[in-house]
DRENDO-1510 file (C-alpha; in Angstrom, 1 decimal, always signed):
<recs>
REC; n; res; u; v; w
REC; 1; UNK; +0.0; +0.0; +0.0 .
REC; 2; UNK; +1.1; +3.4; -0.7 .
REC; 3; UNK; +2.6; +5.5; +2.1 .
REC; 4; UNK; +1.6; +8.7; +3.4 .
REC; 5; UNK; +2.9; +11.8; +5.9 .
REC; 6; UNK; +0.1; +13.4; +7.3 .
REC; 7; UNK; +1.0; +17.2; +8.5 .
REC; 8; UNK; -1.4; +19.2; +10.7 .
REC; 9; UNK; -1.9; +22.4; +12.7 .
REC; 10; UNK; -4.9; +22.5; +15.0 .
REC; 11; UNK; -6.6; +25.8; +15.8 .
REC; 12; UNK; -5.2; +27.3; +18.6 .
REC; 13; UNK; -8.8; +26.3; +20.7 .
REC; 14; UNK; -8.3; +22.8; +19.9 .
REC; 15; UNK; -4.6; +22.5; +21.8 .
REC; 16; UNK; -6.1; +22.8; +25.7 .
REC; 17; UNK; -4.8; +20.3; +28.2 .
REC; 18; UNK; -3.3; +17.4; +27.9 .
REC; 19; UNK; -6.1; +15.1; +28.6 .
REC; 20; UNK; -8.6; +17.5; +26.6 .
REC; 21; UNK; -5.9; +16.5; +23.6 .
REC; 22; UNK; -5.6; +12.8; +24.4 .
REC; 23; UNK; -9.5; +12.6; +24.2 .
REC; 24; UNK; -10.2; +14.6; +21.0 .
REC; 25; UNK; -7.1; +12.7; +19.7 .
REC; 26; UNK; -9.1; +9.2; +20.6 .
REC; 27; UNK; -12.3; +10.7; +19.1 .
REC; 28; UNK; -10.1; +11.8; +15.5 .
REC; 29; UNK; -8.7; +8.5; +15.5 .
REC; 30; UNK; -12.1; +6.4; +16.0 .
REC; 31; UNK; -13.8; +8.8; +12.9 .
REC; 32; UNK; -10.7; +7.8; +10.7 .
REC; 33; UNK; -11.2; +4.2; +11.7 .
REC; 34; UNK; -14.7; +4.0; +11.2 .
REC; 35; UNK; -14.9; +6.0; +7.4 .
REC; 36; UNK; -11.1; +4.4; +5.9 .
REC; 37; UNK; -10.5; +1.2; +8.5 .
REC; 38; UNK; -8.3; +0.3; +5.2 .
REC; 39; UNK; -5.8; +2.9; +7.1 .
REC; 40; UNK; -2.6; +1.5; +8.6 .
REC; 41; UNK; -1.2; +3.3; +11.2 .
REC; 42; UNK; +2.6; +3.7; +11.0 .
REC; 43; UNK; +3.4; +6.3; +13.5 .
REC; 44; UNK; +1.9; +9.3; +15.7 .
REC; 45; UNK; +4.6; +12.2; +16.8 .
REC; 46; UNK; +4.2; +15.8; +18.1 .
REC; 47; UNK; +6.3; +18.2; +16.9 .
REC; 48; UNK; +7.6; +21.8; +17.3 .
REC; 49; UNK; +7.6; +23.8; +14.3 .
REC; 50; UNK; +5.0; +25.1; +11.9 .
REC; 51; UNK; +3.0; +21.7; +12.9 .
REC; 52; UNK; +1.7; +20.4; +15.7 .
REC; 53; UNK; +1.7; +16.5; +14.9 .
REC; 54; UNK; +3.3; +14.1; +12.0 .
REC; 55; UNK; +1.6; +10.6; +11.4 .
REC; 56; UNK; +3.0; +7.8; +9.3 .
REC; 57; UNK; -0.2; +5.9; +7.2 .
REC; 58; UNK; -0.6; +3.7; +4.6 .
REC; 59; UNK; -3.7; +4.0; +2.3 .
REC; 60; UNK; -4.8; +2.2; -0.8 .
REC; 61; UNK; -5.0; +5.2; -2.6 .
REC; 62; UNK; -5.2; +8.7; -2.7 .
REC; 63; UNK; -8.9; +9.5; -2.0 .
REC; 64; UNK; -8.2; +7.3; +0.9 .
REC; 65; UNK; -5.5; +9.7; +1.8 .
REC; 66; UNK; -7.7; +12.6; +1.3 .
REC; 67; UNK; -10.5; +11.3; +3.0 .
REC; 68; UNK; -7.9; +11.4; +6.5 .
REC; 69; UNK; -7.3; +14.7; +5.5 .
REC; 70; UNK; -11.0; +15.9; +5.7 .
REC; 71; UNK; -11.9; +14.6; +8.7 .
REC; 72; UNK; -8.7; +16.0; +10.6 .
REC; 73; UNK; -10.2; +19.3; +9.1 .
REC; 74; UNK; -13.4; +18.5; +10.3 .
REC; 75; UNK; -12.3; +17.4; +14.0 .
REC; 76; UNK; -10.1; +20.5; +14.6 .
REC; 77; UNK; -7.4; +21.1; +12.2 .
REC; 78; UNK; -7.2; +24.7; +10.5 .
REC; 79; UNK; -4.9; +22.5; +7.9 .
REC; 80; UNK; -4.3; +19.1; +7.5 .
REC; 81; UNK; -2.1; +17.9; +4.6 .
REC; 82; UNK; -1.5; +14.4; +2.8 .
REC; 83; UNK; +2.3; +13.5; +1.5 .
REC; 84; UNK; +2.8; +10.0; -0.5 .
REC; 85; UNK; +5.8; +9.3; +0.5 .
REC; 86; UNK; +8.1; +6.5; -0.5 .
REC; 87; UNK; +10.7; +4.6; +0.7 .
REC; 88; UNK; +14.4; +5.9; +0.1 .
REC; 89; UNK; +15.0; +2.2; -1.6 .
REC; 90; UNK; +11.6; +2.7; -4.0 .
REC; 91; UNK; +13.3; +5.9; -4.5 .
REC; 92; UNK; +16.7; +5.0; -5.0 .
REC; 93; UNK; +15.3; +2.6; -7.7 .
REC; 94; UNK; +13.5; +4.7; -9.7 .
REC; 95; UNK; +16.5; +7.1; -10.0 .
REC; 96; UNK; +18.3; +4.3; -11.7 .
REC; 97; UNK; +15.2; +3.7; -14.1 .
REC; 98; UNK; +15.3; +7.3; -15.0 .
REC; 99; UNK; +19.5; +7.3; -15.4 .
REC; 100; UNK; +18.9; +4.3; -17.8 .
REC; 101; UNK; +16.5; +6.0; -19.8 .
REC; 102; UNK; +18.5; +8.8; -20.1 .
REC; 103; UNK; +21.8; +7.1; -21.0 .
REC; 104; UNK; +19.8; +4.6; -23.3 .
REC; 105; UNK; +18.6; +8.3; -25.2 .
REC; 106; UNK; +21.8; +9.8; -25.0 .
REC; 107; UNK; +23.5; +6.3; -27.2 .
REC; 108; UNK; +20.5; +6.7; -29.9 .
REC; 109; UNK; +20.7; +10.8; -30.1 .
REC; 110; UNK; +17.2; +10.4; -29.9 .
REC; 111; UNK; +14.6; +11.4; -26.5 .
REC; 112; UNK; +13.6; +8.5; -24.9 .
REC; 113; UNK; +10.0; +9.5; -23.9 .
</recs>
């Protein structure tokens, strides 16, 4: 399944104590379970910075993704926004697909598209 990074920034009424945020965190995570329970959970962290949390998902695609993206909107978020992401190896491995393709159109003197 694809992977995603989900980035978010709650509204600034949405932060409040620390068991205000645990529960509205439960109640977020129960309405993504319940509309995409396709949804793998990867990992959860808070951060300091422009965003208040980072998750880690897998989805099966990317209205899937979007759909997780909606309902942190809807539950508190004054943005919420879904990365795919892929592994460095996937990565790595489709830099050397596009370095063949380009040395196999630089042999020919013709674009390989």
């Amino acid at each position: 399944m694809p992977t995603y990074v989900l980035m978010t920034k709650l509204a600034p009424d949405c932060i409040g104590d620390a068991e205000d945020r645990k529960s509205k965190g439960k109640d977020w995570l129960n309405r993504v379970h319940e509309s995409c329970p396709e949804v793998k959970w990867i990992a959860h962290y808070a951060l300091l910075g422009r965003y208040d949390f980072m998750d880690l998902y897998e989805a099966p695609d990317d209205a899937t993704a979007h759909k997780v993206s909606l309902i942190s909107r809807e539950q508190g978020a004054i943005s919420a926004e879904s990365w795919p992401a892929l592994s460095y190896d996937k990565h790595l491995k489709l830099m050397e697909e596009v370095t063949r393709g380009k040395n196999a159109g630089s042999a020919t003197g013709k674009p390989t598209t």
